[in-house]
N, C-alpha and C positions, 0 to 999 in steps of 0.2 A: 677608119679609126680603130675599129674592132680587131682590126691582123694586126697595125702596131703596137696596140698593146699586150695582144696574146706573143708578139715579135722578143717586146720587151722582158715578159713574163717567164719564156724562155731563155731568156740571155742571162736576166738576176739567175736561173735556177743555175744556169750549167755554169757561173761564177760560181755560187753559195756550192756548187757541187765539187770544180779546181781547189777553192780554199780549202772544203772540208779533206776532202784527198791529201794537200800538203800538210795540213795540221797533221793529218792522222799516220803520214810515212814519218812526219819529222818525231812525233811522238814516238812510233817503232825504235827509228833510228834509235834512238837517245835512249829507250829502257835498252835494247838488244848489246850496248856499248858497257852498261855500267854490272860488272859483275857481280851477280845477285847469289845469298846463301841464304836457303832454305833453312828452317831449325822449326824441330816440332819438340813440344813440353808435356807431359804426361803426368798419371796423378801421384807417378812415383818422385815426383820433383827432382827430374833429372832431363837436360837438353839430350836430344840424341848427336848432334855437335858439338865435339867440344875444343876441337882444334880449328883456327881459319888463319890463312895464309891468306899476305895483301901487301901491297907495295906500300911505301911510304908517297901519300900525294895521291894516291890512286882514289877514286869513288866506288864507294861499294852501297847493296842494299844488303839490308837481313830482314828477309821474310818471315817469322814466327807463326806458327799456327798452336792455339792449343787445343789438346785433345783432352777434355775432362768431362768424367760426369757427375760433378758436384758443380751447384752454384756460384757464380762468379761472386760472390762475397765471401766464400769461404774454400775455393780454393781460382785463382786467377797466377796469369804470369805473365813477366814482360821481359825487354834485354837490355840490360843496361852496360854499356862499354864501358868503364872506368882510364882516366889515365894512368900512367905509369907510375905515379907517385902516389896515388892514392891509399888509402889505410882503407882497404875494403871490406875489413871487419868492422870498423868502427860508421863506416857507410851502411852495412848495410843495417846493424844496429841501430841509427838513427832511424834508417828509411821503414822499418816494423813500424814504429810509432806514428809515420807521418800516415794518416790512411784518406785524410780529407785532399793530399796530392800528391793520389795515385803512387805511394809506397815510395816518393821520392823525397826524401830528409831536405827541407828548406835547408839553405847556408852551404849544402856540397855544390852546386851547381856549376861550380868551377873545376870540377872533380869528375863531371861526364863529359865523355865525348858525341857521345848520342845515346839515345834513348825509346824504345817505342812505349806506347800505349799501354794500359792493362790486358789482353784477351783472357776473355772466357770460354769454358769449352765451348769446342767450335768455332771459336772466334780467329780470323787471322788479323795479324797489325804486321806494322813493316817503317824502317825508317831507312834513310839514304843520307848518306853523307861521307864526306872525305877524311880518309884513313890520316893521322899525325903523319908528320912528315919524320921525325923521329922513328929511327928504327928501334924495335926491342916489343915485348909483350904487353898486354894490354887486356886486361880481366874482363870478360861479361857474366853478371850475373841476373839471375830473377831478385827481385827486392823484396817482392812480398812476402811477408816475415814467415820465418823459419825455412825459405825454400835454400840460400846461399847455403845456413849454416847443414842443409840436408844433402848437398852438393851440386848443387844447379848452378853450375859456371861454367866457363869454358875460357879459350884464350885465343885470342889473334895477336899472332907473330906478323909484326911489320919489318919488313927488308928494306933496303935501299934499292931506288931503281935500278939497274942495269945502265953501266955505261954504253 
């Protein structure tokens, strides 16, 4: 009785060992697929990228880290992608005021295409999601008040795929 169950004990391990193996190539796979853009923020409130190129339909990440040494309450930054039509002076004018959620203006919400997190220095956020399928430019900025109007934006140009 005692070798069947030690029998058994090795057979659960070296499944629980296959699955973990496939989880963790499939998870490779899938980050290594989706083209991912670094951006770091500083306390000069300026991204050091300000141009991204991306197909329309394509998935991308944007990695953010920021680099500050003041308190995340009094200086923090995030990325926020605006669409094409958006008034993103008047976005980011609201989003100063909104501070109870995370410098994002209730009522735009129709108005991002993605958005990460707050970070503080040192902190990195990241969000992923699929580029408009509309080709033409597409604003990001920091929200947190006063970074946009100090120049903290940048643009991704979406193309049409490639026949």
């Amino acid at each position: 009785m005692r070798s069947i169950m030690k029998s058994l004990i090795k057979i659960t391990l070296l499944f629980a060992l296959i699955f973990t193996a496939a989880n963790f190539s499939t998870a490779v796979a899938q980050s290594v697929d989706i083209k991912t853009f670094n951006i770091i923020g500083t306390d000069n409130m300026k991204f050091d990228m300000v141009k991204i190129e991306a197909i329309a339909g394509e998935e991308i990440r944007i990695v953010y880290t920021s680099k500050s040494n003041f308190p995340k309450t009094a200086m923090a930054h995030n990325v926020v992608v605006m669409t094409k039509d958006t008034d993103v002076q008047a976005f980011a004018n609201a989003s100063a005021r909104a501070r109870d959620n995370e410098y994002i203006a209730p009522g735009f919400e129709d108005s991002i295409v993605a958005a990460t997190a707050l970070a503080g220095g040192g902190e990195t956020v990241e969000v992923t999601f699929v580029v408009p399928s509309e080709p033409g430019d597409y604003v990001y900025i920091c929200s947190f008040p006063g970074h946009y109007g100090a120049g903290m934006k940048g643009v991704i140009t979406v193309t049409a795929p490639k026949s």
